[in-house]
N, C-alpha and C positions, 0 to 999 in steps of 0.2 A: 642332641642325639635323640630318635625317637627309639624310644625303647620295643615300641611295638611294630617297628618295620618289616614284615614277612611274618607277621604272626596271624595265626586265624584259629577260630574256635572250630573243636569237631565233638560230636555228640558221638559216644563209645555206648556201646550196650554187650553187656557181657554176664556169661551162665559162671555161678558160683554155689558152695554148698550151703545150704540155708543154716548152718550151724556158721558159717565164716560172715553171712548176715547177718545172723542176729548179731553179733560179735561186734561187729563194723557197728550197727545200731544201737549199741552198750554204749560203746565209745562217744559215738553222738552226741546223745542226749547224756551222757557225765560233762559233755566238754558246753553243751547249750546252743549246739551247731544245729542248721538245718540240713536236712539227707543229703542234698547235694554240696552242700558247702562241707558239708563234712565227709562225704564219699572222696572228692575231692583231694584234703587235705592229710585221708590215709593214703591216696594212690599214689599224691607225692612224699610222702615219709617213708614210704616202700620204696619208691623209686629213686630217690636219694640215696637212701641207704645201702642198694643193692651196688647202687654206680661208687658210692664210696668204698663198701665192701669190696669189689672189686680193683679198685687203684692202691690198696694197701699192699705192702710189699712184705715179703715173708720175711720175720723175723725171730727168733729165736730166745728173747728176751721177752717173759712173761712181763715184767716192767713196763717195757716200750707197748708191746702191743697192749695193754691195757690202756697205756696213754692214746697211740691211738686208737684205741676205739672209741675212747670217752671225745678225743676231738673230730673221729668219724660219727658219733653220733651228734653232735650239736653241728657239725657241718653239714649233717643229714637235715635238722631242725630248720635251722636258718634256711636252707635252698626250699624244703618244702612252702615255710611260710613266704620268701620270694614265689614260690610261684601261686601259692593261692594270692597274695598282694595283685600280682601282674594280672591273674585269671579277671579278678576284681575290676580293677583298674582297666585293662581291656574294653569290659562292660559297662562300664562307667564312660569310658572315653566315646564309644559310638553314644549313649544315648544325651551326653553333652552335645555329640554333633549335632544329633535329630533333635535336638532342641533349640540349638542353635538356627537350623533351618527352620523350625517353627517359628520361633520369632523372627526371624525374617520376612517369613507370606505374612505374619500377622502384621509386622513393620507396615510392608505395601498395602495392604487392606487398610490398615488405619489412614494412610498416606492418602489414597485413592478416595476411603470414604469422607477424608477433612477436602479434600477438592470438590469433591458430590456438596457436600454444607454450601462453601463457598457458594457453586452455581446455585441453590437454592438461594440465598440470601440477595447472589445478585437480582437472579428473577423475581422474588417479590418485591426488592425496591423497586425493579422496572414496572413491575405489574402494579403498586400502590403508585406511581405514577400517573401508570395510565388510568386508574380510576380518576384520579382529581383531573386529570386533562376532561375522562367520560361526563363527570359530574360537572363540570364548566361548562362544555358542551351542550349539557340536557340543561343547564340551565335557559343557557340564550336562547336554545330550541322551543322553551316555554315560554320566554318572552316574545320568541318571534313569533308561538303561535297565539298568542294573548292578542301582538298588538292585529295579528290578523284575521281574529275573532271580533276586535273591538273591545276586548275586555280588558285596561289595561289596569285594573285594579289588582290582576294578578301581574306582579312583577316575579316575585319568588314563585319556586314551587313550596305546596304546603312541606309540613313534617312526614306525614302520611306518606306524600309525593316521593319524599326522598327517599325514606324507608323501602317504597317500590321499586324505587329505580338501584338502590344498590344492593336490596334483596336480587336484581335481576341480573346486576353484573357480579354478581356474588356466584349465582347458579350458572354463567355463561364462565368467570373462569374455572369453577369445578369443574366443567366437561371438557376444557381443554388440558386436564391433567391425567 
């Protein structure tokens, strides 16, 4: 059973005497309430009360209506604090939703940025690949241009050499990113 089915919040503003203010503000700050949580929880103590006051049946017996009044007033009590509870709880319920929906975009972002890794990781294995395929390549290329120089005392390329040549595919694949 959702208790909150056709309920909705409405913002009320209303002219009162600044002596029934400060009054309402007494109250307040004895109880350790903030203005609105305690604006609040006099308009349902009032309005409890009024609805209670009103369902009482005339009775003639100073007895009785004493009894009831003492269980119209704690019946007042209890419906007031249900409804600052629900007022609460209300409030609480949407900003669990909107939190709920935040963790969700954030779920997908996480989700989407562990895919994005993936591709990086596959494309450096490919790309540290193709280095040792490139560096294999400039090899032979120095040999072939060695043996057709006649110099074949260069087999290898120096240290130097190689330093150059992957400082160079180092700077060719920075610019393809």
């Amino acid at each position: 059973m959702d208790i909150f089915a056709g309920t909705q919040a409405r913002k009320v503003e209303l002219h009162m005497l600044e002596e029934t203010y400060q009054e309402a503000q007494r109250l307040i700050r004895e109880n350790g309430w903030d203005e609105e949580e305690g604006l609040l929880i006099i308009f349902a103590n009032g309005l409890a009360y009024l609805k209670e006051a009103h369902a009482l049946p005339d009775s003639e017996s100073d007895s009785a209506l004493t009894l009831m009044s003492s269980i119209t007033e704690r019946c007042a009590h209890f419906e007031s604090m249900y409804a600052v509870m629900k007022f609460r709880a209300y409030y609480l319920n949407e900003d669990k939703r909107i939190l709920e929906l935040n963790v969700t975009g954030l779920q997908a972002d996480n989700d989407g940025l562990r895919h994005r890794i993936n591709l990086f990781r596959q494309d450096e294995a490919r790309l540290k690949e193709e280095i040792k395929r490139l560096t294999t390549e400039n090899t032979e290329l120095h040999r072939h241009l060695a043996e057709l120089q006649g110099n074949r005392q260069q087999d290898e390329p120096t240290e130097r050499q190689k330093e150059t040549i992957l400082s160079r595919i180092s700077a060719l694949l920075s610019s393809w990113r």
